[in-house]
VEXPA-662452 format. One record per residue (C-alpha): residue number from 0; z negated, y, x negated; chain. Coordinates in steps of 0.25 Angstrom, whole numbers, always signed. Example, Ala and Ser with C-alpha at 12.3 -4.5 7.8 and 13.67 -1.06 7.14 Angstrom:
2
   seq       w       v       u   mol
     0     -31     -18     -49     A
     1     -29      -4     -55     A
//
This chain:
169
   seq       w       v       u   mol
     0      +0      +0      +0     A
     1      -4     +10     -11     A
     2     +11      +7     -17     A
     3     +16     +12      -6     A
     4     +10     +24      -6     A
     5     +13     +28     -19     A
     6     +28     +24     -20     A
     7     +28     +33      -6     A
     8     +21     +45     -12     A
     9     +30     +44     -26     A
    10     +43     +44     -18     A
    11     +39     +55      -8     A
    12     +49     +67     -10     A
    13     +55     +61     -23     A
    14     +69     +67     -23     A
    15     +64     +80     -22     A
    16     +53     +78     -32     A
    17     +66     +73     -42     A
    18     +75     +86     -38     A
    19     +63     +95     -41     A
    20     +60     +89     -56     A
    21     +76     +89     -59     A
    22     +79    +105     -54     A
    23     +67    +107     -63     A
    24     +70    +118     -73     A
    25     +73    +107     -88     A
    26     +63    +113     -99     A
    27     +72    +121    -111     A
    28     +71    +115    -125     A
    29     +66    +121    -135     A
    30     +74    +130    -142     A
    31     +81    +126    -156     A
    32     +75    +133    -169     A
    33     +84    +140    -178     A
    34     +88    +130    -190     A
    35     +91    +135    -205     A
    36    +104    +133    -209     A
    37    +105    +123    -221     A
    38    +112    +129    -232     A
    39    +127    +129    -234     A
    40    +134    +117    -230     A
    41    +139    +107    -238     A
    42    +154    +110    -236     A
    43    +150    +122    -242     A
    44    +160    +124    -255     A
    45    +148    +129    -263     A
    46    +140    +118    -260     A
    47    +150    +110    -265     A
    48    +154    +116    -277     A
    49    +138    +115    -280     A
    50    +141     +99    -279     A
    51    +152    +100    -288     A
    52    +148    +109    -301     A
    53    +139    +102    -311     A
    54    +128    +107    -316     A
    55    +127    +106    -333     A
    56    +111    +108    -334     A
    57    +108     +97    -324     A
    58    +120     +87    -331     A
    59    +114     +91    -344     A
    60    +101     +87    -340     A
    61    +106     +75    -333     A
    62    +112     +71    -346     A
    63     +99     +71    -355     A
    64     +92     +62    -343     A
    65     +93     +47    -349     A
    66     +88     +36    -340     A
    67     +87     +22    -348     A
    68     +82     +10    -338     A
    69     +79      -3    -342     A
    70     +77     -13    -330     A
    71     +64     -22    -331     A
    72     +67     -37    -333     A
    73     +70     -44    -323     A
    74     +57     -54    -321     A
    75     +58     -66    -313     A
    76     +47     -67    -302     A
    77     +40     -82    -296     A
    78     +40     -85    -282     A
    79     +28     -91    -284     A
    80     +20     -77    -291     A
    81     +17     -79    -305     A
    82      +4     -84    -303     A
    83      +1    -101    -300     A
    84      -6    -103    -290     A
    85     -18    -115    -293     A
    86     -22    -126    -282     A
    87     -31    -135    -280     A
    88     -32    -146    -273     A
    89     -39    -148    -257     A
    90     -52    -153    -257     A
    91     -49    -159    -243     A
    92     -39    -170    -241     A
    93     -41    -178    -229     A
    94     -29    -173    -221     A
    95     -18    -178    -233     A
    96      -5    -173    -228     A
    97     -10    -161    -221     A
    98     -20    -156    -232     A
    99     -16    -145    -240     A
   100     -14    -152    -254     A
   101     -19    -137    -263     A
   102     -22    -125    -262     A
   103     -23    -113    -270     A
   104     -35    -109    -279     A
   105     -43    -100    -273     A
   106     -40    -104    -258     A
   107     -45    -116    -249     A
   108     -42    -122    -236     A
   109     -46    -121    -223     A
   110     -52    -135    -224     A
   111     -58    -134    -236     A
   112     -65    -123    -233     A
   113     -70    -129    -220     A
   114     -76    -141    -230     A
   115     -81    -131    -241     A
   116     -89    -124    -228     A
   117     -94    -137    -222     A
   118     -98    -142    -236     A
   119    -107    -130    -240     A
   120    -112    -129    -225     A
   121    -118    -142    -227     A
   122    -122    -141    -241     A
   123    -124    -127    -245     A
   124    -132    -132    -259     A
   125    -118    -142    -264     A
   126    -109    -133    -259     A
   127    -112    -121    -265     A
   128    -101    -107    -265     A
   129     -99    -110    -281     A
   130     -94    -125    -278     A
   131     -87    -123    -267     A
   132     -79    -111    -276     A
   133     -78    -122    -287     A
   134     -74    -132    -279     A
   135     -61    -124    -270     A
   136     -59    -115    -282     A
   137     -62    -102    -274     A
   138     -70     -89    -277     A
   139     -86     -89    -275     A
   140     -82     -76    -268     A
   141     -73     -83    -258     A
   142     -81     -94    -256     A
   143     -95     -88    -254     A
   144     -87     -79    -242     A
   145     -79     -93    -237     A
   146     -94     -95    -236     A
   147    -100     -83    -228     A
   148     -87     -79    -220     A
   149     -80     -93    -217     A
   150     -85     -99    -203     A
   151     -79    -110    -198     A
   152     -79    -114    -183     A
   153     -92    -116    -177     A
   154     -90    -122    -164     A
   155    -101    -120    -156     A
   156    -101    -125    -140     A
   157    -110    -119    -131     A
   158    -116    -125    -120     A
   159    -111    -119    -106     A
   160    -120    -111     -99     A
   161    -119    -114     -85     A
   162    -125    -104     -75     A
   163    -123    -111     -64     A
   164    -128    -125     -70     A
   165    -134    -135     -58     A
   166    -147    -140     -62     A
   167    -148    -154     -60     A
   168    -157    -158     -49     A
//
């Protein structure tokens, strides 16, 4: 119902409402601002004959510039970056075809670090931060901050709380 209103109102006296906006007086531009004429044009002979005469003090001094350019030799760069990269072995191989054979120094995997966790959550006196640096090759650094920071997924299942519970009778 409101629709309907509304589409009345809008279209009430429209053609006369269009005619009054277009015999409306248009708004003037502004006006243009005077522009400075660039110098002479370049057909102009004298320009021309500017292009065409040399100048003796700027050859002359042209003529003492010496430019003497070696180009570096040519170096041949790896693919592979300069550096070798050193890996070690997985400590993990129960999964055979689907274990990743080695990796990198310096870096772990997801599953040995799930195990390095595990271990030192259970044995916090065996598996101290200096062995578990040793034993994966990585910095005490990034190993006592795998420590503090890495939390693995704790599933915890709450018991529901049912208002509505029925007390058995």
């Amino acid at each position: 119902m409101g629709a309907r209103v509304t589409r009345v109102f809008r279209n009430f006296n429209l053609e006369s409402r269009a005619t009054r906006e277009i015999s409306k007086e248009k708004p003037t531009s502004a006006p243009r601002h005077p522009v400075a004429r660039p110098g002479p044009l370049p057909d102009d002979p004298e320009i021309q004959e500017e292009i065409r005469r040399k100048d003796d003090k700027l050859l002359a001094l042209l003529k003492e510039v010496y430019v003497d350019s070696i180009d570096p030799p040519m170096q041949v760069k790896d693919k592979g970056g300069s550096k070798q990269q050193e890996y070690r072995l997985t400590k993990l191989g129960h999964l055979r075809d689907l274990d990743i054979p080695s990796i990198p120094k310096g870096k772990i995997s997801v599953v040995e670090v799930l195990t390095l966790l595990n271990n030192h959550k259970l044995s916090p006196q065996t598996w101290t931060t200096e062995k578990i640096a040793k034993e994966y090759n990585i910095d005490l650094k990034e190993v006592t901050s795998l420590l503090e920071f890495f939390i693995p997924f704790a599933v915890e299942i709450f018991p529901p709380k049912d208002r509505k519970a029925l007390k058995p009778s």
